[in-house]
C-alpha positions as CSV (number, residue, x, y, z in Angstrom):
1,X,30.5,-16.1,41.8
2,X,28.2,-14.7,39.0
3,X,29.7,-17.0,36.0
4,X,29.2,-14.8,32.4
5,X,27.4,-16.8,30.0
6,X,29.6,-16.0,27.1
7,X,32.2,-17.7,28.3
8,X,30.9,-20.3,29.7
9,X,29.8,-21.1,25.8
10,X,33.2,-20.4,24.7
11,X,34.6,-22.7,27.0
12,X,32.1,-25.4,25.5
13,X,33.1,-24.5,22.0
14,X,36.7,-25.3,22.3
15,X,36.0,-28.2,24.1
16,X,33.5,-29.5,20.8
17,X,37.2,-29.1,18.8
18,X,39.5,-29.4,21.3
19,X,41.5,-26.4,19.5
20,X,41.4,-22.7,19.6
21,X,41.9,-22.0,16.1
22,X,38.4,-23.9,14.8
23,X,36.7,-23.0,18.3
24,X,37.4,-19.4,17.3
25,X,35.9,-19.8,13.7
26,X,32.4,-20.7,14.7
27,X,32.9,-18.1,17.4
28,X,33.8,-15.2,14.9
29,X,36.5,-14.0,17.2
30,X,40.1,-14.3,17.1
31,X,42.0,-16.7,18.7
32,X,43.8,-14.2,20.8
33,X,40.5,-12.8,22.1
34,X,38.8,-16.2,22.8
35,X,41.9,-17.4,24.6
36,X,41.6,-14.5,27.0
37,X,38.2,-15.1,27.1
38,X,39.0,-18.9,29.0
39,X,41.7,-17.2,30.8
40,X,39.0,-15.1,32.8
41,X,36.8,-17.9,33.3
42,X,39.1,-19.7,34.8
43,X,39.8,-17.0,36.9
44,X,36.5,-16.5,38.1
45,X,36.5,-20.4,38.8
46,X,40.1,-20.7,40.6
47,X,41.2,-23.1,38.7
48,X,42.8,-24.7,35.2
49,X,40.7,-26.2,32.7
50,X,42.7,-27.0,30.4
51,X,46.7,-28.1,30.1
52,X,48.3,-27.6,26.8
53,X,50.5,-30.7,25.6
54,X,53.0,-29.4,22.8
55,X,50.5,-28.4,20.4
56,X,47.7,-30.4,21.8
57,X,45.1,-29.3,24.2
58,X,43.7,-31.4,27.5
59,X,40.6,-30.7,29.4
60,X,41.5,-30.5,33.1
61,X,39.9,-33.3,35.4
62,X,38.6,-30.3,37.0
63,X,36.6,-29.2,33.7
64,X,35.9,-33.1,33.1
65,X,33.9,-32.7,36.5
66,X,32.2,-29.6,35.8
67,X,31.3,-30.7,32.3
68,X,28.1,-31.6,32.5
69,X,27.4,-28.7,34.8
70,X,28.6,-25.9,32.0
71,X,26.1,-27.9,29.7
72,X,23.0,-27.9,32.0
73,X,24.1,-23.9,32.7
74,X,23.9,-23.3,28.7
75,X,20.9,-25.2,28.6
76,X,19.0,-23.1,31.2
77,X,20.2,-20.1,30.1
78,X,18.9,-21.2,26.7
79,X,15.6,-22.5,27.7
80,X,14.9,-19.0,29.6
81,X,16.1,-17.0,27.0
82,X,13.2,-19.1,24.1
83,X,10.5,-18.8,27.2
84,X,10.9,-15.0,27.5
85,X,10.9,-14.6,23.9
86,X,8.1,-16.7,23.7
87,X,5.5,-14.4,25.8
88,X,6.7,-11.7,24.0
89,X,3.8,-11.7,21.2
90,X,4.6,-10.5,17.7
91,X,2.0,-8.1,18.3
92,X,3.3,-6.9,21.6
93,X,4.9,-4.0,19.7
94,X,1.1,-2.8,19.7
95,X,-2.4,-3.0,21.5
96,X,-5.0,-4.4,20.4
97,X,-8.1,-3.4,21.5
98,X,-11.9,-4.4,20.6
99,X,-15.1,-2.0,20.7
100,X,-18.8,-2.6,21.1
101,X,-21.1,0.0,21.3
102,X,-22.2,3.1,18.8
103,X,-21.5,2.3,15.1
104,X,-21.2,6.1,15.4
105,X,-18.1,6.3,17.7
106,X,-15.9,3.6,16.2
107,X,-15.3,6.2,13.8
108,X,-14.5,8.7,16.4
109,X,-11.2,6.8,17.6
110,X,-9.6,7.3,14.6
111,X,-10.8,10.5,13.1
112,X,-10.0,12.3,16.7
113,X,-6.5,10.2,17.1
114,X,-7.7,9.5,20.6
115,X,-6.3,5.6,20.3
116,X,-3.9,5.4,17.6
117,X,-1.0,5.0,19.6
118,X,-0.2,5.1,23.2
119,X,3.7,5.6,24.7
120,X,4.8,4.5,20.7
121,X,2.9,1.6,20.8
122,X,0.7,1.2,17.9
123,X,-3.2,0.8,18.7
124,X,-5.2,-1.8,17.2
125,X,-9.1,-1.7,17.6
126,X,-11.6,-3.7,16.1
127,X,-15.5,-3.5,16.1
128,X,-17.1,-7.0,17.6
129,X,-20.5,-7.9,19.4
130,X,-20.3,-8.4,23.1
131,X,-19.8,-12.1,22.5
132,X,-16.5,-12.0,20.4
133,X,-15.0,-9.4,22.6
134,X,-15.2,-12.1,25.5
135,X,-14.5,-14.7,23.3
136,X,-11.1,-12.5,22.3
137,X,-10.1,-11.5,25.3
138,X,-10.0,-14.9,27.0
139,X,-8.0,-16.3,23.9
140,X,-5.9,-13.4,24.3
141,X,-6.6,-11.9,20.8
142,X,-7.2,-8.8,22.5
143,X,-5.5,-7.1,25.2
144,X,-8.9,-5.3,26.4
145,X,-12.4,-4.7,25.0
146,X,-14.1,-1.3,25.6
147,X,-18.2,-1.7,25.5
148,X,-21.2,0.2,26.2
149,X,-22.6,-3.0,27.3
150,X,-21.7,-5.6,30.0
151,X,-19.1,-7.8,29.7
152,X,-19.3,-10.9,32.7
153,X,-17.3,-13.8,33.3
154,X,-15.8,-14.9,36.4
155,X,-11.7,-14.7,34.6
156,X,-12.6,-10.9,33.1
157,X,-12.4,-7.7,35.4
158,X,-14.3,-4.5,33.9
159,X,-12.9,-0.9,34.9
160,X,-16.0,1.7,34.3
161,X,-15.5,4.4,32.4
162,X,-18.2,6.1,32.0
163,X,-21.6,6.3,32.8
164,X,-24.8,7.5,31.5
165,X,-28.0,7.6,33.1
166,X,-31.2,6.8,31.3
167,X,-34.1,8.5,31.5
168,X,-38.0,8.9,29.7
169,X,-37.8,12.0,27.0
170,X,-41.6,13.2,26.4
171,X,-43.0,15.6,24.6
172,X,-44.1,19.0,26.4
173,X,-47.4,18.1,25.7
174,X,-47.6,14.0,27.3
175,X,-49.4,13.4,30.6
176,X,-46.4,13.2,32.8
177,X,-44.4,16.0,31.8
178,X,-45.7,17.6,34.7
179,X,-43.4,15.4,36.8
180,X,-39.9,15.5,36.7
181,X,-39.1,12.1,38.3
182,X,-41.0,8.9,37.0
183,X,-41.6,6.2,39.0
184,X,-41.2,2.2,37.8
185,X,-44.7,1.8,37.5
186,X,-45.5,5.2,35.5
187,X,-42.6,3.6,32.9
188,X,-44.9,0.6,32.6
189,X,-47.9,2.2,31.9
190,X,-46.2,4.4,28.8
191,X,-46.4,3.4,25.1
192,X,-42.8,3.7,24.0
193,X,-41.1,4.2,21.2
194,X,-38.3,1.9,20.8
195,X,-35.6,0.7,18.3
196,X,-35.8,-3.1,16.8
197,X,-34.9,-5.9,19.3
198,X,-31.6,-6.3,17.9
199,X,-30.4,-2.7,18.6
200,X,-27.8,-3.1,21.2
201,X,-29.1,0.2,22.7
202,X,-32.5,-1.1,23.0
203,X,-31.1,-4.9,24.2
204,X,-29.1,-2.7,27.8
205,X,-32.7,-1.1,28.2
206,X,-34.7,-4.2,27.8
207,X,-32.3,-6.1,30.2
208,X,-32.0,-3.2,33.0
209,X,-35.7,-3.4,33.1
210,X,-35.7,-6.8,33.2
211,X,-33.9,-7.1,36.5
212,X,-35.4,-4.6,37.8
213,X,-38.7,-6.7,36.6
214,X,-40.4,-3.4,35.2
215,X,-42.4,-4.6,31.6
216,X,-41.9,-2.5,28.7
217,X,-44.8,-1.3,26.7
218,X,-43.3,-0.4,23.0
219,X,-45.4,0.7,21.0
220,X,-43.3,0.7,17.8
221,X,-40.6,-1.2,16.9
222,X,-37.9,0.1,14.2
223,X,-34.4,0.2,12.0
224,X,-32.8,3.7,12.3
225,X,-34.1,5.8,9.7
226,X,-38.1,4.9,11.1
227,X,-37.4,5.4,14.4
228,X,-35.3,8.6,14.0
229,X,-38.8,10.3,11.5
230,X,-41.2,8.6,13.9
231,X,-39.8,10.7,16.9
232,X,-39.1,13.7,15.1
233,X,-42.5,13.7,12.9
234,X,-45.0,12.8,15.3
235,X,-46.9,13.7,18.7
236,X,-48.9,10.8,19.5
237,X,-48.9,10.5,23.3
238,X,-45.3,7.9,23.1
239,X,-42.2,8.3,24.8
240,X,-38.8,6.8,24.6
241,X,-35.7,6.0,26.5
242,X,-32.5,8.3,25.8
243,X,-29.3,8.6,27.9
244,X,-29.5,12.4,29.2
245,X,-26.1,13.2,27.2
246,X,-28.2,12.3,24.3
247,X,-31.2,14.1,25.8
248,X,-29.4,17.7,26.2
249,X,-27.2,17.5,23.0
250,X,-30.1,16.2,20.4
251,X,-33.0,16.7,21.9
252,X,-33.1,19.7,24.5
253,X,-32.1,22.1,21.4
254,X,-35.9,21.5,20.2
255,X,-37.8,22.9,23.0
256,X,-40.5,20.3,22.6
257,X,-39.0,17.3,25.0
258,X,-38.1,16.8,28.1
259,X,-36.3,14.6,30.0
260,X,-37.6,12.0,33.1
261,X,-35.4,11.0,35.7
262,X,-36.7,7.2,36.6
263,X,-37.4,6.8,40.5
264,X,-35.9,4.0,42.5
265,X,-33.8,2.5,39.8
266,X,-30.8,1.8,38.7
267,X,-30.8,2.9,34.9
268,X,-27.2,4.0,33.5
269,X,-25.5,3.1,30.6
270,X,-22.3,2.2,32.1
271,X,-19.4,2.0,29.9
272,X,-16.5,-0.4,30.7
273,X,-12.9,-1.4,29.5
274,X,-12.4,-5.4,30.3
275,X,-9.3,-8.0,30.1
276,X,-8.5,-11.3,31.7
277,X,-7.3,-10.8,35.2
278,X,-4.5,-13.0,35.1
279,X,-3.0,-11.2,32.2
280,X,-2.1,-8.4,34.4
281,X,-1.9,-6.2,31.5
282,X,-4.1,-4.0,33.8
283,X,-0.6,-2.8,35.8
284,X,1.4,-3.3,32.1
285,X,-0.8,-0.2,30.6
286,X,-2.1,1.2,33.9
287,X,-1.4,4.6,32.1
288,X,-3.2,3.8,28.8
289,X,-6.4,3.0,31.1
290,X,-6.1,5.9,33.3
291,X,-5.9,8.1,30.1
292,X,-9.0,6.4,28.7
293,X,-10.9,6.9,31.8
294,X,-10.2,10.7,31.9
295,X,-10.6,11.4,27.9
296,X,-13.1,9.4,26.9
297,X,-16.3,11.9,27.6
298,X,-15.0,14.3,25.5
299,X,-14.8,11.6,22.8
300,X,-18.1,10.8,23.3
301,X,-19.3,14.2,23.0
302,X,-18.1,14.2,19.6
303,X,-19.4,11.0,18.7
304,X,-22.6,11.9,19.3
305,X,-21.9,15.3,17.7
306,X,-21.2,13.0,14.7
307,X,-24.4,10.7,14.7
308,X,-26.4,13.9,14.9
309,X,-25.1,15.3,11.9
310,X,-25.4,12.2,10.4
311,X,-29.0,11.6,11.3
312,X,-30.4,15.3,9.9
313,X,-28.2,15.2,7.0
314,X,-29.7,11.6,5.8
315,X,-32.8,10.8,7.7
316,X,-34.0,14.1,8.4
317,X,-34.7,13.0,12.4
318,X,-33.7,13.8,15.7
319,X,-30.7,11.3,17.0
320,X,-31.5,8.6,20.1
């Protein structure tokens, strides 16, 4: 017996007034309609629930059984129907998601339309540090975080979607351009070039090298615009670490670098798209991730197409 809802909650309406005529009223249906609408229930149940004395109506001893039943059925129905609604999000009629990485790509997403919308949902993304995107996605402000840099905790799951290796760019004329693979220790032994501390860039390098226990020799230290003239400018025996996307757009053009494959270790810059496991948004938009996955070279192509431009229109340099 599947009972329908609707009548069960006109059945409890008339019994509120105990007449057809009021119980119809609040119901916004006419009397003929909501009678029917009893007669069917109590088909469905096999039996009367109500008697009809002259103008009068009685509830059935039947129905006085099964009263308490028809309310805790109303009830449920009621309490599932505010829980369902209550895990859809106002926001669910879009997705947000967070970025860290290149000041220059943020840009990207929306002059490209790459993530403006996904299956007509609306895309939300906002630029954050690593630190806020975790902080987001475990308070479910957003549904996942895209970042050049890794994002751990033990209730977050990262899908890569890219990576990058990283390698030594020296000039033509620097001792080990000779080689074409570097070993950990040559890397030690070369004055570097590097970006300030709290580049996020130079922060992956720092910490790949770190576990890998290699010790960094930098030789300089600067904001964008100094680092960008230093490398381009000068030829003083320094190196510095690019990704070789970077290496063969920006810096291959030149004919004055080359670029250093590093022996023996791991050095990428591995690009990830993270949420809360238990969210399982991860099946929910398995197509939005599989479509990031397989266009999001091309929109770092442009991106770095972008900071280039950028770079020689303002600074004059080369772009790391």
């Amino acid at each position: 017996m599947n009972l329908n809802y609707t009548r069960v909650l006109h059945f409890l309406t008339v019994v509120k007034y105990m007449n057809m005529n009021k119980a119809a009223k609040e119901l916004f249906i006419s009397q003929p309609a909501l009678s029917l609408s009893i007669s069917r229930l109590e088909k469905e149940l096999g039996l009367s629930l109500f008697y009809r004395d002259k103008n009068k109506l009685i509830l059935s001893k039947e129905a006085e059984i099964l009263l308490p039943r028809f309310e805790e059925f109303r009830q449920a129905h009621d309490i599932l129907v505010s829980d369902a609604s209550g895990l859809v999000r106002p926001h669910d009629s879009h997705i947000n998601i967070s970025f860290s990485g290149s000041a220059f790509f943020f840009p990207v997403f929306y002059m490209s339309s790459f993530l403006n919308s996904y299956n007509g949902d609306l895309i939300h993304i906002c630029y954050v540090d690593v630190e806020q995107a975790t902080s987001m996605l475990l308070t479910n402000q957003t549904d996942f975080a895209i970042s050049y840099y890794p994002i751990t905790h033990p209730l977050l799951s990262t899908m890569t979607v890219m990576s990058e290796p990283i390698g030594l760019i020296v000039s033509k004329s620097h001792p080990l351009a000779s080689k074409t693979i570097v070993s950990l220790k040559d890397l030690e032994t070369v004055k570097l070039h590097g970006l300030s501390r709290h580049h996020s860039f130079r922060s992956l390098c720092d910490q790949i090298c770190q576990s890998l226990d290699i010790h960094l020799n930098y030789e300089t230290e600067d904001d964008y615009p100094a680092y960008y003239k230093r490398i381009s400018d000068t030829d003083d025996g320094c190196g510095f670490l690019s990704t070789k996307d970077n290496f063969d757009l920006n810096f291959k053009p030149q004919e004055h670098y080359i670029f250093l494959d590093i022996d023996s270790a791991v050095m990428e810059r591995s690009i990830g798209i993270s949420y809360l496991s238990s969210g399982k948004k991860q099946y929910k938009y398995q197509g939005l991730l599989d479509y990031i996955k397989e266009n999001f070279a091309s929109q770092s192509l442009m991106a770095n197409k972008l900071s280039l431009a950028i770079n020689r229109e303002f600074w004059g340099g080369a772009h790391h």
